[in-house]
N, C-alpha and C positions, 0 to 999 in steps of 0.2 A: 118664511124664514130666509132672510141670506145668506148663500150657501155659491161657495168656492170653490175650485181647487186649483192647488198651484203644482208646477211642474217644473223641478230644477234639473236640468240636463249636464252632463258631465261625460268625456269621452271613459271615465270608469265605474259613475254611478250615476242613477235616475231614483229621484228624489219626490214623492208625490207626498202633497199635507191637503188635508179635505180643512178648510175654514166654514164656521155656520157663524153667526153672529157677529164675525170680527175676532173669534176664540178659534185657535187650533183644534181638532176633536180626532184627527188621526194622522199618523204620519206609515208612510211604504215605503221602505228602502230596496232598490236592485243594484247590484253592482257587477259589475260586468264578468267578475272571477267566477264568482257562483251565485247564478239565478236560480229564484225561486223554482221548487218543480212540481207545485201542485199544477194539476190539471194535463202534465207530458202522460202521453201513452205510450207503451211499452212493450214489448212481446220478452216474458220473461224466461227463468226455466226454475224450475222448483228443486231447492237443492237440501232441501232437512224437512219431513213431516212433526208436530211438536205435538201428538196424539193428547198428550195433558194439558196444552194450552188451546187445544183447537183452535190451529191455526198453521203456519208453515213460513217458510222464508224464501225469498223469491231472488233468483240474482237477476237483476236491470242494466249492473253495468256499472253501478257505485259506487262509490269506497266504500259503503257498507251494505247487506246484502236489506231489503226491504221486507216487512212486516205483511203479511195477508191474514186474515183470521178468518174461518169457516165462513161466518157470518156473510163475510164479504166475497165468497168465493162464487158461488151461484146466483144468479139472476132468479131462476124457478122459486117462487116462494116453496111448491111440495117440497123442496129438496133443502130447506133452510136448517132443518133439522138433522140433518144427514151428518154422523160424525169425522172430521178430515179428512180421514185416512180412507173415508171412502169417495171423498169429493176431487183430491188430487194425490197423486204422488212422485217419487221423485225421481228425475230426470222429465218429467211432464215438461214442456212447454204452454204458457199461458197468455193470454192476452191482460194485461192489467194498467191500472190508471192512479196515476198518485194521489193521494186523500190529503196527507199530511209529511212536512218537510222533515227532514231527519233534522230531529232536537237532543243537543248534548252526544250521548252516549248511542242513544236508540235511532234507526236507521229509518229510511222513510217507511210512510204508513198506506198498505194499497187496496184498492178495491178490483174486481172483474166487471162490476156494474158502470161501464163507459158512461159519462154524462159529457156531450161539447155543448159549450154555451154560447149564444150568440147575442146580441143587446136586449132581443124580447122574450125568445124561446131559448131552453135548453132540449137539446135533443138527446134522447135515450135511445141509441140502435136498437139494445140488444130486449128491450121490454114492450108493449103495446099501451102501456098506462098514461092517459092525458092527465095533468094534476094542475092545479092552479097555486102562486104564490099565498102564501097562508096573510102575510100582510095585505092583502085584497081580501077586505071581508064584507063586503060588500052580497049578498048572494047574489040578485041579478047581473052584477058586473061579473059574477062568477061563472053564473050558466053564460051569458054572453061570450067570454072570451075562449069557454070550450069549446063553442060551438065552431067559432073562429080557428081556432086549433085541429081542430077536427074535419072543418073542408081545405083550409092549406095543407094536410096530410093527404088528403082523398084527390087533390085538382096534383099534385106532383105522382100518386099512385105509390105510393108509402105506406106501411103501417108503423112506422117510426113511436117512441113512446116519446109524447114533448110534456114539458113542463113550463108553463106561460110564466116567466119574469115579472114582479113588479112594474118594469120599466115598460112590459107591453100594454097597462091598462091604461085606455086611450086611444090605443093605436089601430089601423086597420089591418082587412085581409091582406094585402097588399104588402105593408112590414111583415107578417108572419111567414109570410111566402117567401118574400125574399131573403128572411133570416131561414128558412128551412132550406132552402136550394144551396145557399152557403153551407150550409152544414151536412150537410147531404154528399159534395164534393167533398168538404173534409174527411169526412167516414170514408166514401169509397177510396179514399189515396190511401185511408189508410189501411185497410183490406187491402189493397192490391199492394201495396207496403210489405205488408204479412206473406204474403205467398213467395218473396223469395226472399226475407230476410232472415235472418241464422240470430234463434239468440245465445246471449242479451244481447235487444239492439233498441234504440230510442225509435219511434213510428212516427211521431206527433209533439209538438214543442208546442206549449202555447203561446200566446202573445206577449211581446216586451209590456214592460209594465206601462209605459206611455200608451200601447194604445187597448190594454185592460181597462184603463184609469175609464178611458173613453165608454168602451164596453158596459164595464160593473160600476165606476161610483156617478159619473154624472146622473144626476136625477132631474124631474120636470122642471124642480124650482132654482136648477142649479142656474145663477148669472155671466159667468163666466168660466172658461178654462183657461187659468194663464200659463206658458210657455216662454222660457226665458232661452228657447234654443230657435235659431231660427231655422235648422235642417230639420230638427223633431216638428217642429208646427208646422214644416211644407208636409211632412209624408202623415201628421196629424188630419191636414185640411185634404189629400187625397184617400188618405182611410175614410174618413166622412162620407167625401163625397160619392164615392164606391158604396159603402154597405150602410151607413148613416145619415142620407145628406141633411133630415131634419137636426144634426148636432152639430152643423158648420157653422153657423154663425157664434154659437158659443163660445170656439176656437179661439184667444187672443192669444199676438205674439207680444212678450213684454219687453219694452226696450228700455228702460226707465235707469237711470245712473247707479241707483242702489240697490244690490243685489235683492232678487225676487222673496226670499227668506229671509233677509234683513227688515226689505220693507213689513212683512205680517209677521214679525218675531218670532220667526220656525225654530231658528238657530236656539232663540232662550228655549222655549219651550224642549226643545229636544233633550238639552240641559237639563232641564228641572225633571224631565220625567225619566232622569238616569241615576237619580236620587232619590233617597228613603221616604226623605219627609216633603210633603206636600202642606205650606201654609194654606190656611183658610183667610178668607177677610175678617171674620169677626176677631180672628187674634188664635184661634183655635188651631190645630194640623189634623194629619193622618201622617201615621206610619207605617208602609207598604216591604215587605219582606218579604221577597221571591225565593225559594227552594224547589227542587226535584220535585219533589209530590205535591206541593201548592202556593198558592198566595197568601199571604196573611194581610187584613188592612185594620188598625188600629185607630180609635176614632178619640182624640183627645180636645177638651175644654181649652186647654194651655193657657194666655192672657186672658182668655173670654170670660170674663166674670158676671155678665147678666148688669140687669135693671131691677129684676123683680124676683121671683124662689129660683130656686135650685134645679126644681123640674121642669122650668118655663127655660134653664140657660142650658142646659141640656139635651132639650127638645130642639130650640134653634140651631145648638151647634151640632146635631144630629142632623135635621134636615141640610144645612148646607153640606154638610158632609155627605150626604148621601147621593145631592147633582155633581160635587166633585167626584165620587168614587165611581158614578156612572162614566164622567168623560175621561180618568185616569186608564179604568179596565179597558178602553177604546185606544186610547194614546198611547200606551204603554203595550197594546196587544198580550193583556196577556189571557189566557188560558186554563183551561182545568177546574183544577176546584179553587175555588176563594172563598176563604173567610171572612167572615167580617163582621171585626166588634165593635161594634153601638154603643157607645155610653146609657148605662141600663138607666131604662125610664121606667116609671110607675104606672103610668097610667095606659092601658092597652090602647086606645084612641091616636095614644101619640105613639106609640111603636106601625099601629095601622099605616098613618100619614107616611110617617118614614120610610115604613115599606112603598108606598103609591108612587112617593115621592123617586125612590130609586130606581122602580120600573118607567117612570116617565121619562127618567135620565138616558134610560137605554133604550131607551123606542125607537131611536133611530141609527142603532149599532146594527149595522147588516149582519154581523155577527150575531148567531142564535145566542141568548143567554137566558137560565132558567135559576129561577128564586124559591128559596125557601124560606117559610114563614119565621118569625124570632122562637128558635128552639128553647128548651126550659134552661139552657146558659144566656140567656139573651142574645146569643150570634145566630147571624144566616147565613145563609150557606148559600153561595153560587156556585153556576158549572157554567163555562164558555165556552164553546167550541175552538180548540184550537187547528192551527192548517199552517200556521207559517211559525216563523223564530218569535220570541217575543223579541221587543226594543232593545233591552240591557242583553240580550244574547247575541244581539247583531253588533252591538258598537262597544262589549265591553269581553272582558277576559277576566278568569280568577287572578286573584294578588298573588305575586310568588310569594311576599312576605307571610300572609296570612291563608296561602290555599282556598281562596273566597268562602272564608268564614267571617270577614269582617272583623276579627279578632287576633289581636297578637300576646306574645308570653309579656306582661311587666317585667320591667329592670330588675326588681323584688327577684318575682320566680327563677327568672336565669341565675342570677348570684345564688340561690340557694339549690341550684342545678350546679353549678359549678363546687360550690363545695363538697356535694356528694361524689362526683368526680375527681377532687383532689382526692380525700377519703381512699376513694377505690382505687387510685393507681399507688398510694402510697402503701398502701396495704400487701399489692401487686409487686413490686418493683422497688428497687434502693433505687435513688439520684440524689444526687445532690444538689439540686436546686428543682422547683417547679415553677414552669413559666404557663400563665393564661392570657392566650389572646381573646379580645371581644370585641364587642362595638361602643362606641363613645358611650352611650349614655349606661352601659353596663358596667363600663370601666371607673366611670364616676361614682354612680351607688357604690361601689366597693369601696375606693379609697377614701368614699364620703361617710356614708350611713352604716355600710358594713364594716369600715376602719377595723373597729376594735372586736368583729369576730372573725376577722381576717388572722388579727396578732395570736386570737386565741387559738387557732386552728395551726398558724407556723409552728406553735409550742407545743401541742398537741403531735405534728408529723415532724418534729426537726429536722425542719430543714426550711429553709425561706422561699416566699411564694413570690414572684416576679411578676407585674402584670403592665399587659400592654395592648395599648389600644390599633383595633386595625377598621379602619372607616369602611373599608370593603364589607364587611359583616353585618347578617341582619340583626337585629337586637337581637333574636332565638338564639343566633349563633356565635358559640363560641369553641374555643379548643385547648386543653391543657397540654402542654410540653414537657416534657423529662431530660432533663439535663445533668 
């Protein structure tokens, strides 16, 4: 498979899009105001026990105080069970590590269980457990690269707990070593960090997103890394050749007249996946609805009218539907629970397919995601792991019009809001005249389609209604005057 990734650099944001076939399949955005902070460590202090939610809040140091929950509080499995209030309390200082970025309202998400990652191993200070990538299922590849994990531990004199990377199957003792000596220095700075820092205080920053990219997405079959900065691709090609150097040649610097995101149409793509609807080729769409508590995706026929029955146009528009909705949930990053409605087939063989079809779509989302069979509604149900903002939470904001409902009052309901307010102030109040300001297209219904219950209503409160348009206004709003 060919497989990209490009890197736009910017003195205020760094722009990374993974390309596989010549298709977009994920984009990462950092800007320089506020970086991601999964993966920073922290030395916190615990400032509310939530005995009901098992769990507590931790202040780090950011505008909002951060989330820990029991669960994540101890490393000792015996003690997993141990209820909060006996595992921390408050004014505690703790050591903790971000899991997940503060989304919307809710503050970031933390663990105690340290994990630093390097391109082959992840190292776990605070455990002894060696574990292998679950995507390595290979078994003898899997006793193997234990083993390998297990004397780069033993030749450094560690009992460190590693976790072997996808990226390390292949690789010798020799990378494992040198990713554990790097990580090894990292820990102890950040221990000797801890002994005289006061919290909240930051310990550990992980890596700019340029050279994570490097780190987590390049894979064996990646062909190139292009970089359209040439200061990012000098200190790209010295990161390499320091802790990577088999990922130097990868490295390109792109100098090309048309901007790097122009040339593999990132810019549309970004575009379209800041939008509802997703066309299919056969003429078909999806409709994708992000809310608080989930995802919704809606899988419609639209122009696709078939060749042959009903449940053969169906099927087809299902299966495509289903490799779109794998690279949408990756593009779009989102998260949580997702719904999603299949246009209902008959025949279980072809709900089978669809389902296959969907996991295949995802096989190579580094992002955990877990499927559930077509329930007796015919929808399944996903769960993503979420860690970062989704897409439309980074590059978009609610409507002040509509308070991101997507919904605004018709011209209709306002005039018939306004007359209930004429009503009440006349009822309220003697004037002699009643003036309403609104917005144009309110002010037209009225003199247009509501004309003659407007005349009804003058006669009704004697006294004459004056109306006037104020373009400032959003259609919801309007204002009656007493004169």
């Amino acid at each position: 498979m060919r497989h990209e990734i490009l890197l736009n650099v910017t003195p205020l944001e760094t722009r990374a899009a993974v390309v596989e076939q010549g298709m977009v399949q994920e984009i990462v955005i950092e800007r320089a105001s506020h970086r991601g902070l999964v993966g920073n460590v922290y030395l916190g202090r615990v400032i509310r026990v939530l005995p009901g939610m098992q769990a507590c809040f931790v202040e780090v140091g950011l505008e909002r105080s951060a989330f820990l929950h029991a669960k994540d509080v101890v490393v000792d499995d015996a003690l997993r069970d141990e209820p909060i209030a006996k595992l921390v309390h408050e004014g505690q200082t703790i050591l903790v590590q971000v899991i997940k970025d503060p989304v919307g309202t809710k503050g970031a998400r933390l663990t105690a269980e340290i994990s630093l990652p390097a391109r082959h191993v992840v190292l776990m200070p605070l455990v002894e457990h060696i574990g292998i990538s679950q995507r390595i299922e290979d078994e003898t590849t899997r006793e193997q690269l234990k083993a390998l994990a297990v004397e780069a531990r033993q030749r450094l004199g560690v009992s460190y707990g590693l976790i072997v990377r996808t990226a390390g199957d292949g690789h010798t003792l020799a990378d494992f070593e040198s990713d554990l000596q790097y990580l090894h220095r990292v820990w102890t700075e950040i221990i000797e960090k801890q002994k005289s820092a006061t919290a909240p205080c930051l310990l550990f920053a992980d890596l700019q997103l340029s050279r994570r990219v490097l780190r987590d997405v390049i894979r064996p079959e990646t062909e190139r890394l292009w970089v359209d900065s040439q200061e990012t691709y000098q200190q790209l090609i010295e990161f390499a050749e320091r802790y990577m150097p088999d990922l130097r040649s990868v490295i390109q610097h792109y100098t090309g007249d048309r901007p790097l995101f122009d040339l593999y149409q990132v810019e549309d793509e970004i575009e379209r996946a800041l939008g509802r609807v997703v066309e299919l080729k056969s003429g078909g769409y999806l409709v994708i609805d992000q809310t608080e508590a989930m995802t919704t995706v809606d899988v419609n026929t639209g122009r696709y009218v078939g060749a042959h029955t009903l449940e053969q146009t169906v099927f087809k528009t299902n299966l495509e539907a289903a490799i779109a909705i794998g690279r949408q949930l990756r593009l779009r990053n989102l998260g949580g629970i997702i719904v999603i409605d299949f246009i209902d087939m008959i025949d279980p063989e072809h709900q089978r397919t669809v389902l296959r079809t969907l996991e295949r779509a995802l096989a190579d989302d580094p992002v955990k995601t877990r499927l559930s069979d077509f329930n007796e509604m015919g929808l399944v149900v996903a769960t993503r792991k979420r860690s970062r903002e989704r897409l439309a939470d980074q590059l978009l904001e609610d409507c002040r019009v509509c308070d991101g409902t997507g919904k605004m009052k018709t011209a209709e309901t306002v005039c018939y809001a306004i007359f209930r307010a004429i009503l009440r102030e006349a009822r309220a109040y003697s004037a002699a005249q009643t003036t309403v300001l609104a917005s144009p297209a309110v002010v037209d219904r009225l003199i247009d389609e509501e004309s003659d219950a407007l005349a009804d209503l003058e006669a009704f409160i004697h006294r004459p209604i004056r109306i006037q348009v104020d373009p400032t206004f959003r259609q919801d709003q309007f204002e009656v005057v007493l004169a």
